[in-house]
Every structure is written in C-alpha cells, then in structure tokens.
C-alpha positions as YAML, in Angstrom:
chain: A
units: angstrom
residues:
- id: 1
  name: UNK
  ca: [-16.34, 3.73, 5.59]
- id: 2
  name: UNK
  ca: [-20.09, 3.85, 4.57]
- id: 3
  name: UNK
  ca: [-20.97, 4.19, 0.80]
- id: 4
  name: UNK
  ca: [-22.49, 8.05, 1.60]
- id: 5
  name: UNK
  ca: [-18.81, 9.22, 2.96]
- id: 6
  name: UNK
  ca: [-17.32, 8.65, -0.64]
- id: 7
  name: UNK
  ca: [-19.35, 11.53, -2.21]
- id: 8
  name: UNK
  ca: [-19.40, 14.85, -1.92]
- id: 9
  name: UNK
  ca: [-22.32, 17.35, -2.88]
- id: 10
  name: UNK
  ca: [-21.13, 20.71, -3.83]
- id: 11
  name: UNK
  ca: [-23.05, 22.83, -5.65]
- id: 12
  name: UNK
  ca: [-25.92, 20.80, -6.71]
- id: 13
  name: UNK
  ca: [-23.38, 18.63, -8.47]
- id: 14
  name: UNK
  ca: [-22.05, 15.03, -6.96]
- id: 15
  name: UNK
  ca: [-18.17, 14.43, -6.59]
- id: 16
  name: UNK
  ca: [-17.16, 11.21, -6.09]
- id: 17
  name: UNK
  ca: [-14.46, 11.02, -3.73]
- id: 18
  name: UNK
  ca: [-12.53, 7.78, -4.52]
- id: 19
  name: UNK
  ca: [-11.57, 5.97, -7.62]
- id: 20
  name: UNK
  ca: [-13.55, 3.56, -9.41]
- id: 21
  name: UNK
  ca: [-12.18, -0.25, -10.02]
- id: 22
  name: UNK
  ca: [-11.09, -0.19, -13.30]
- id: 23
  name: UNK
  ca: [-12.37, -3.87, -13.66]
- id: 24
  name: UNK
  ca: [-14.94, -4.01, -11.72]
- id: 25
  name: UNK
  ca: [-16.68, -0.87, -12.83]
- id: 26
  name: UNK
  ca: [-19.13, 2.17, -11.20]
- id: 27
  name: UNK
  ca: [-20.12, 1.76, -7.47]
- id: 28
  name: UNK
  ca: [-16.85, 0.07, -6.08]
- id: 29
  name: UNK
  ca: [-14.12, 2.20, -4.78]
- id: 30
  name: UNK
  ca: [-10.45, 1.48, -4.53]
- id: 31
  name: UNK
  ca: [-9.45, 1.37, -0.84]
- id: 32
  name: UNK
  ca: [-6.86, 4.03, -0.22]
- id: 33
  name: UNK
  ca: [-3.70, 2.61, 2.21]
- id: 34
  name: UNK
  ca: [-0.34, 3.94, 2.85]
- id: 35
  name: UNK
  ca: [1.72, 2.25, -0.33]
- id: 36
  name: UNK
  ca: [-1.23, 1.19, -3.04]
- id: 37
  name: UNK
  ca: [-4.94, 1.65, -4.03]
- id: 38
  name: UNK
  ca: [-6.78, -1.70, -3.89]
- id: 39
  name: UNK
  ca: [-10.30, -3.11, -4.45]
- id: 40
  name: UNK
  ca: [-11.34, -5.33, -1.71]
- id: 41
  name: UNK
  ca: [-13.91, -7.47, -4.64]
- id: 42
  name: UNK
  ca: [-11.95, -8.55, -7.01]
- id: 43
  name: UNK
  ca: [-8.04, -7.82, -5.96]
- id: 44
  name: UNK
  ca: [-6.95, -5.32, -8.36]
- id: 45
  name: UNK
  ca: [-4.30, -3.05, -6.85]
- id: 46
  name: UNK
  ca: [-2.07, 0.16, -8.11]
- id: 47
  name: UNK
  ca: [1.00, 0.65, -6.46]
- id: 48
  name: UNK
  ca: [2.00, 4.45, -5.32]
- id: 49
  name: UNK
  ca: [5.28, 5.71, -6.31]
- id: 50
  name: UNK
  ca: [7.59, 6.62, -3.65]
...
C-alpha cells in the first residue's frame, strides 16, 4: 500500500487512516492483518481481541 492511500482529505483537513507506531513515532503505520496490528520496522505488534 503506497504512503498516499493511508490519508484521507476531507474537508480541507488530513485524516490519517492507520495508526502510528507507538515506538517508532509519526510517518510509520501499523500494518493491519486478520489477528494483530504490527509495524514492519521495528516489530512492535498489538494483538486484537477475539
């Protein structure tokens, strides 16, 4: 997924679409899969509850 698909531009205003890393910081996204939420730099992952 390119970097311009993660934010959304709505009335003048930008939306970010995904999470931010937590560690990492601004400008990388959490990658969204089936079970978890996890950040392809430095490994950080959030499970989902069931």
């Amino acid at each position: 997924m390119a970097k311009k698909d993660m934010y959304e531009v709505k009335d003048g205003k930008i939306k970010r679409l995904r999470r931010n890393c937590p560690k990492c910081g601004d400008g990388v996204f959490l990658g969204v899969h089936k079970d978890r939420v996890s950040c392809g730099q430095c490994g950080y992952t959030e499970f989902k509850n069931k």
